[in-house]
C-alpha positions as CSV (number, residue, x, y, z in Angstrom):
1,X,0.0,0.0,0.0
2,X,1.4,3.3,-0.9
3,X,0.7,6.3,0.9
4,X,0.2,9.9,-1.1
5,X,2.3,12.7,0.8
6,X,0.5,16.1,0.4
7,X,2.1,18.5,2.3
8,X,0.2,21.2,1.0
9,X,-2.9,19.5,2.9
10,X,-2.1,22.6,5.4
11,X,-3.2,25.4,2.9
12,X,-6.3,23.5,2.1
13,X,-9.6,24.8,3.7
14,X,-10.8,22.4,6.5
15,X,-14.2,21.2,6.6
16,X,-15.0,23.1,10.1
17,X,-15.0,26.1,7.4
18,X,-13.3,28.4,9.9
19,X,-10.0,28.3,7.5
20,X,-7.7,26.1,6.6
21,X,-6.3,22.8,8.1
22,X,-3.1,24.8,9.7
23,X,-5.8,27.6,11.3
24,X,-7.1,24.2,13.0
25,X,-3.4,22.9,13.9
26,X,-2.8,26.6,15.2
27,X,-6.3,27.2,17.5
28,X,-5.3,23.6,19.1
29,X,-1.9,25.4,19.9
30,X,-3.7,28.1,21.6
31,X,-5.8,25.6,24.0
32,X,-2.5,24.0,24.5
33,X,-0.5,26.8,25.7
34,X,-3.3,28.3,27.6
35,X,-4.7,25.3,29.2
36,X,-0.6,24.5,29.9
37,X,0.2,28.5,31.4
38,X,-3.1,28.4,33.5
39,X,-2.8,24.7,35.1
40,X,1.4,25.7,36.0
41,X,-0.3,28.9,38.1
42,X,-1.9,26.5,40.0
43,X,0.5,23.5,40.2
44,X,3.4,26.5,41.3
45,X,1.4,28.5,44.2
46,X,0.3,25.0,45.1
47,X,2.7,22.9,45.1
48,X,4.7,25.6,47.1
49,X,2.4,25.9,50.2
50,X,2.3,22.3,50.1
51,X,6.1,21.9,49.5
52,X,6.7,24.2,52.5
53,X,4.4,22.4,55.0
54,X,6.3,19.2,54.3
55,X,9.5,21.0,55.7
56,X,7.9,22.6,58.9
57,X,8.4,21.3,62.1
58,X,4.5,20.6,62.5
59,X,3.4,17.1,62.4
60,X,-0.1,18.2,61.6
61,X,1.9,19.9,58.4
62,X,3.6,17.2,57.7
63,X,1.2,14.9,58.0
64,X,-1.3,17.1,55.4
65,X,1.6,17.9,53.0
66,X,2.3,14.2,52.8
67,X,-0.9,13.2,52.2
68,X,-1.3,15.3,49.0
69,X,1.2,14.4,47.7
70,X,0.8,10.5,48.3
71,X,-2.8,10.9,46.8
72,X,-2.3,13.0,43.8
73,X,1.1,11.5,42.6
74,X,0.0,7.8,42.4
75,X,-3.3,8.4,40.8
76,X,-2.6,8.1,37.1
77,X,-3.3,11.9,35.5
78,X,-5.7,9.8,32.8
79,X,-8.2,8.5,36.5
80,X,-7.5,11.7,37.4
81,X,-9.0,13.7,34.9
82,X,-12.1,10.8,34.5
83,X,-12.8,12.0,38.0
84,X,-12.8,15.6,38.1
85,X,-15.1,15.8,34.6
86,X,-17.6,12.6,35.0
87,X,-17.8,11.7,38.7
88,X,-17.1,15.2,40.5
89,X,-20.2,16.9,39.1
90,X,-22.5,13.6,40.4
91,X,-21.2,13.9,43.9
92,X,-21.8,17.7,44.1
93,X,-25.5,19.0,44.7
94,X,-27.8,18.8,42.5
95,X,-27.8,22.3,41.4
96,X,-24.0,22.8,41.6
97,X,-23.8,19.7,39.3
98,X,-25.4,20.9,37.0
99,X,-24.2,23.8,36.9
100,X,-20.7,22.5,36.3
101,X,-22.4,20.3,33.7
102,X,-23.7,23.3,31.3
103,X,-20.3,25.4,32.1
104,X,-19.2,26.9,28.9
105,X,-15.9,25.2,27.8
106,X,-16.0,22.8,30.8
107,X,-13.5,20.6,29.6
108,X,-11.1,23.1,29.1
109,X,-11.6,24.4,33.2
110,X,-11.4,20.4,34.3
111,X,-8.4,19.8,32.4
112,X,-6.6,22.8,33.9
113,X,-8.2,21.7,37.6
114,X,-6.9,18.7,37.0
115,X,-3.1,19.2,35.8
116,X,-2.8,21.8,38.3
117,X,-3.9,19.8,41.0
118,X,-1.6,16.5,40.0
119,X,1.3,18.5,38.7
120,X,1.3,20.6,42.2
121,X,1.9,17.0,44.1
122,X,5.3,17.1,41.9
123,X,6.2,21.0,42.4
124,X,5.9,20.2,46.0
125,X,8.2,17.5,45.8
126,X,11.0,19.7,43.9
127,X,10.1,22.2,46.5
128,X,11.2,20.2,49.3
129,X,14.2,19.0,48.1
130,X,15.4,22.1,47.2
131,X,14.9,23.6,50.6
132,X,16.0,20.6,52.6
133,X,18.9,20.6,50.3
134,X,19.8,24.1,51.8
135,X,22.7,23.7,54.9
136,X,20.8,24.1,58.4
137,X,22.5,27.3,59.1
138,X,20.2,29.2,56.7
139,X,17.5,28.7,59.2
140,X,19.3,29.4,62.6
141,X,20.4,32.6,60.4
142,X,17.1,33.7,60.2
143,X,16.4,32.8,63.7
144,X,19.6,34.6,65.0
145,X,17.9,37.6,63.7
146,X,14.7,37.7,65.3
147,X,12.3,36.4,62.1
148,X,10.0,34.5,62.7
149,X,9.4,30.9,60.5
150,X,7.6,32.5,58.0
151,X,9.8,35.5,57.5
152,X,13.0,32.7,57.6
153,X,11.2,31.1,54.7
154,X,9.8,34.4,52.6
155,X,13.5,36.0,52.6
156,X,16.1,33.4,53.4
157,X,15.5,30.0,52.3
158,X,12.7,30.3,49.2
159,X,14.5,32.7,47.4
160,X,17.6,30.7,47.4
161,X,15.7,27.1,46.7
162,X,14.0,28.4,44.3
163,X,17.0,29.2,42.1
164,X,18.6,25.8,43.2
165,X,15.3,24.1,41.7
166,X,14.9,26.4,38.5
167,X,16.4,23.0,36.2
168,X,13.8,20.3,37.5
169,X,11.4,22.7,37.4
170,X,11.9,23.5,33.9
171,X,11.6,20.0,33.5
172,X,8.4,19.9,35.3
173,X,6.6,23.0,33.6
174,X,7.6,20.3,30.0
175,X,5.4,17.6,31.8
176,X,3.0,20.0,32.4
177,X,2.7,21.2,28.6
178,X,2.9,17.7,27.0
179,X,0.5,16.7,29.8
180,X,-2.2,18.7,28.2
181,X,-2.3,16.3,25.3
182,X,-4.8,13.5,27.7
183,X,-7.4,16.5,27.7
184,X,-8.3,15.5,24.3
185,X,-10.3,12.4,26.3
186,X,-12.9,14.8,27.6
187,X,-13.2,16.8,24.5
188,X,-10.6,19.6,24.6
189,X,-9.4,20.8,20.9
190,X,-5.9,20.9,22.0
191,X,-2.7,20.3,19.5
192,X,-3.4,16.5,19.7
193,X,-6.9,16.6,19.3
194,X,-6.2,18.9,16.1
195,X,-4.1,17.0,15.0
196,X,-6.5,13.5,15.4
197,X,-9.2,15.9,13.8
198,X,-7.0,16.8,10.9
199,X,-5.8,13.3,10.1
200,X,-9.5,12.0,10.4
201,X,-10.8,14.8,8.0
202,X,-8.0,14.3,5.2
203,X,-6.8,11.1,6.1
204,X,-3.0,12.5,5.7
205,X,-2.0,11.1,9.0
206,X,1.9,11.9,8.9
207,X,1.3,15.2,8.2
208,X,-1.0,15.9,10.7
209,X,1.8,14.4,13.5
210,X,4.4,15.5,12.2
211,X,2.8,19.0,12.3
212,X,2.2,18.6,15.8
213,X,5.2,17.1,16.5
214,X,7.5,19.8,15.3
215,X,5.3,22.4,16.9
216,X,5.8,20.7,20.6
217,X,9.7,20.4,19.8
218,X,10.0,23.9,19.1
219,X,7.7,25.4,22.2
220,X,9.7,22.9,24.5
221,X,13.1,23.9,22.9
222,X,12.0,27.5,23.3
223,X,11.4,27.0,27.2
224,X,14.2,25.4,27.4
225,X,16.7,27.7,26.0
226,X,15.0,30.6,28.0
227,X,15.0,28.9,31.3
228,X,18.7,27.8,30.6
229,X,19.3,32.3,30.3
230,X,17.1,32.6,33.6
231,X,19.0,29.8,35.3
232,X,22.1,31.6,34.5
233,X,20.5,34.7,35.2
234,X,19.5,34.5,38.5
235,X,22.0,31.1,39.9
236,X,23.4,31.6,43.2
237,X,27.1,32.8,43.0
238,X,29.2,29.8,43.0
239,X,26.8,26.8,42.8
240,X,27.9,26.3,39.0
């Protein structure tokens, strides 16, 4: 079986008839990088309250910090997002339910819910190792000059982790972005799901993927390279 290339399939108009098939390859993009942008917002501030409790000397903390994480990094993201866009909205009341139910672009609010919740159990792990990687005396620094725990933490050690962190949290903020790709199973028209659409329309299935493929190379080459400058940037004199 031979398979006809057409890689001008991209200038063609698509059958949506809201332009052409790379307008469709381009609006997934958008979904992609917004759904990607708004779930890290959430994973970040998240995963950093819950990163910081697991370092406090309260077991109640502890103990909380802990259990997020346990619970939302050994739930695979695909249960995960099940969950928050079929079952959630039965176990609410009635009226809240269905509320949720007739949201406009619901899928697009779950899937950010979702990967910010799950990615924030990972954020909080990176944020815990980075401040327990930190030598003891940046804490009895703080405390030899009067701050209290949460002034130790807002100007002595989270500034410093942060910027011992920045590479795995690159790497994290990637996962995040590629993640975005399962919210195609509840009906989102990210990149992937374009890309599916596209193939299914013209039945030019290499084009499609490679399309998409090249497009998530270059956004993650572009975070890359500007998190490499920012890591440079902003690295703690020394620790390179």
């Amino acid at each position: 079986m031979n398979y006809n290339w057409n890689w001008s399939i991209f200038f063609e108009p698509s059958p949506e008839g809201t332009g052409t098939y790379a307008d469709m390859l381009l609006s997934g993009l958008q979904w992609t990088v917004a759904t990607a942008l708004c779930s890290w917002i959430i994973a970040f501030s998240l995963g950093s309250i819950i990163g910081v409790m697991r370092t406090l000397p309260s077991k109640t903390a502890n103990a909380i910090g802990t259990g997020y994480v346990e619970l939302f990094r050994n739930i695979p993201l695909l249960v995960q997002l099940f969950l928050w866009y079929s079952v959630m909205p039965e176990v609410l009341p009635e009226n809240w339910g269905n509320w949720l139910k007739q949201l406009p672009n619901a899928s697009f609010y779950t899937a950010v819910i979702c990967l910010g919740f799950f990615t924030a159990s990972r954020v909080a792990e990176q944020v815990r190792a980075g401040i327990e990687s930190l030598p003891r005396g940046q804490k009895m620094a703080g405390t030899a000059l009067g701050l209290t725990t949460a002034q130790t933490y807002r100007y002595v050690i989270l500034p410093i982790a942060y910027r011992v962190i920045l590479p795995p949290m690159t790497s994290e903020f990637l996962n995040n972005l590629k993640n975005t790709s399962v919210a195609l199973t509840i009906g989102l028209l990210e990149l992937t799901a374009r890309a599916r659409s596209m193939q299914e329309f013209s039945s030019q299935v290499f084009e499609a993927f490679t399309a998409a493929t090249v497009i998530y190379l270059l956004i993650s080459l572009l975070i890359v390279t500007l998190a490499g400058k920012l890591e440079t940037r902003v690295a703690v004199p020394g620790s390179r």
